[in-house]
N, C-alpha and C positions, 0 to 999 in steps of 0.2 A: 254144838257142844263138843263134836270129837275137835273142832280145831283149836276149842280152848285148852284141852287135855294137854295136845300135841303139842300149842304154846309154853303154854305153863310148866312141861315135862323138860321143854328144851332148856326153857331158863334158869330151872334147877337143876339141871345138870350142868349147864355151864356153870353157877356158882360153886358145884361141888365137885370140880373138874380142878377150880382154881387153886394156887401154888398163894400158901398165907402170904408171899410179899405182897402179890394183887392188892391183898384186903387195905392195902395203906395207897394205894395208888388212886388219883384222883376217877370223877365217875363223869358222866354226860349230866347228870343232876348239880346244880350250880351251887357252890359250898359244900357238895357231898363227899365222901371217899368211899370206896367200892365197898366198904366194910355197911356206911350209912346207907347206902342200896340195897344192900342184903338184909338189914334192919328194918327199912320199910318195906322189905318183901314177905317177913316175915310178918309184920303186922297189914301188909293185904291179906295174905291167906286167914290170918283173925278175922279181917271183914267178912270174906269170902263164906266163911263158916257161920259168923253172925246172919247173915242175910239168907243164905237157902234153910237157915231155920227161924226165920222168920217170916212166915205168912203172912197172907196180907187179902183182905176181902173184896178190896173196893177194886173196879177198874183199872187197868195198866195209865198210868200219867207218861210216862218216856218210856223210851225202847231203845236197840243198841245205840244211836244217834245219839238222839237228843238224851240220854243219859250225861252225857260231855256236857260242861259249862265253858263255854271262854269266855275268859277273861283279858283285863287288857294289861296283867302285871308281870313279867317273867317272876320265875321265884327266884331268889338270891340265897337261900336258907338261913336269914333270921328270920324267916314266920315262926311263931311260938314252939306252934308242932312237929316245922321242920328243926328248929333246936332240941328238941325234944328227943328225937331222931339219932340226933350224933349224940347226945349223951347216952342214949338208951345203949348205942349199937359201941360206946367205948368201954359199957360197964362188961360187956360179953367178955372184955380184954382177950380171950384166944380166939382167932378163926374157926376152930371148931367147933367150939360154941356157938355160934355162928350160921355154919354151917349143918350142926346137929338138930337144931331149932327149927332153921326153914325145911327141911325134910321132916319132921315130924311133922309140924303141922300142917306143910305144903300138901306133903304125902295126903293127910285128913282132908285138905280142901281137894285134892284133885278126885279122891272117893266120894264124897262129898258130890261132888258137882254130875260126875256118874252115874249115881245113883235117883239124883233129883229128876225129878216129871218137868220136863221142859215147858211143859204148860199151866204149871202152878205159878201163883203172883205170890212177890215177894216184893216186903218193902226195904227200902232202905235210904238215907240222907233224906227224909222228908218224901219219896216217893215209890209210886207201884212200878215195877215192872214185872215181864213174865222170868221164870227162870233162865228160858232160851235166850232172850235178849240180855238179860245183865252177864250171861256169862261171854254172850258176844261180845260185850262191848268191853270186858276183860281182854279178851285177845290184843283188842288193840295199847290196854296198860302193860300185856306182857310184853306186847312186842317191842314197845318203847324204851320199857325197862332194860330187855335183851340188849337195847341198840346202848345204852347207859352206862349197861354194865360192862361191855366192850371198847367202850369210849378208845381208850386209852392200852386198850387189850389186844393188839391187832391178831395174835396168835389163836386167841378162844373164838369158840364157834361161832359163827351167825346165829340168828334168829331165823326159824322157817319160814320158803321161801311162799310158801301159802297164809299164812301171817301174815308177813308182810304186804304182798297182794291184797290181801283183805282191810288190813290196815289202812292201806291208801287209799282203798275206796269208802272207807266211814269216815277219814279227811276228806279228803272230793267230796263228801256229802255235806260236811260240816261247812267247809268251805263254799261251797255252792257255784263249784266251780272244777275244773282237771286240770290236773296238772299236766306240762307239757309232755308228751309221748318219750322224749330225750330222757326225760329224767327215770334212772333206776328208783325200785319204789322206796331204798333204801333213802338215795338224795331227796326224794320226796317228802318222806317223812321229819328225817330234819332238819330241812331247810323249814316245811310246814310249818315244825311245832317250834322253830327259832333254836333247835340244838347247834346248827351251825347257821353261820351266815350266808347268804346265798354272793354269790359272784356278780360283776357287772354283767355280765354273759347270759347268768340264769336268771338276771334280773329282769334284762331284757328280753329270754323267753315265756316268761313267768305275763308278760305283758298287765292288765288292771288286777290280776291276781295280786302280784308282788306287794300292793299297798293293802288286800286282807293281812297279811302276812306280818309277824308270827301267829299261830295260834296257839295260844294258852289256855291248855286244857286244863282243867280242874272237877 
């Protein structure tokens, strides 16, 4: 739970660090613009609040792992929702709007999550999990996001380096498999999740791994 905080802290600050030309600047999300990343960060932290106030009686079904669905489609952003997305995040028209939105309500989900009993089950997408695990398995959508929202950003901050770390190892788990020791957990993650393409070089380190590869989380 402190490492989701510490994720989630980072990543809002990096959004609220940034200089309004960013917000027009392409993202690591495919069809998005940095502005449409800050849109959909706003509407995680709506989940985020949706779900630790939503209980849930019956047994945990997934945990920070298996919470992850892959899939075998990259997104392009015409999914409905992901349209939905860039209109929603064009109607803001000024970056601080923007950025006034995902601090308000970030702010609420990072208290939020705080506060929550790590051991209370909540549900959410059709399943149980405990507190502890769905905010785990957050970490690894901040971390992603982090790596997203800097695409194109070489100057804004990293994502932390204990994220990250932890990131790589709920991939590795997904994967069912490690990645090569060479690889930063930064290259890891996206080459993993198909944010970049891997090399002839990493392809070849990557050895029967490379044909799991991408993983498309959802």
């Amino acid at each position: 739970m402190r490492l989701f905080s510490r994720s989630w802290s980072a990543l809002r600050t990096a959004v609220a660090d940034l200089p309004d030309e960013a917000f027009a600047r392409p993202s690591g999300c495919a069809g998005w613009l940095v502005r449409d990343l800050v849109c959909h960060l706003i509407i995680d932290a709506q989940d985020v609040l949706i779900t630790l106030a939503t209980p849930a009686e019956t047994e945990p079904t997934r945990d920070a792992v298996t919470y992850w669905e892959v899939t075998a489609t990259s997104p392009t952003g015409d999914d409905p929702l992901d349209a939905l997305t860039v209109r929603l995040a064009a109607a803001y028209q000024e970056p601080w709007l923007l950025k006034f939105h995902l601090d308000d309500l970030g702010s609420a989900a990072g208290r939020a999550a705080e506060l929550a009993d790590p051991d209370l089950r909540v549900g959410t997408r059709d399943q149980v999990l405990t507190v502890a695990d769905y905010l785990s398995a957050y970490v690894l959508e901040w971390t992603l996001h982090h790596l997203d929202l800097i695409a194109h950003l070489p100057d804004a901050p990293r994502p932390p380096a204990e994220g990250l770390a932890r990131s790589r190892e709920m991939l590795e788990t997904i994967a069912g498999a490690a990645f090569p020791s060479s690889f930063s957990n930064e290259d890891a993650l996206l080459i993993g999740t198909g944010r970049r393409p891997m090399t002839d070089a990493e392809r070849a380190e990557l050895g029967e791994l490379a044909a799991k590869l991408p993983l498309i989380l959802g």
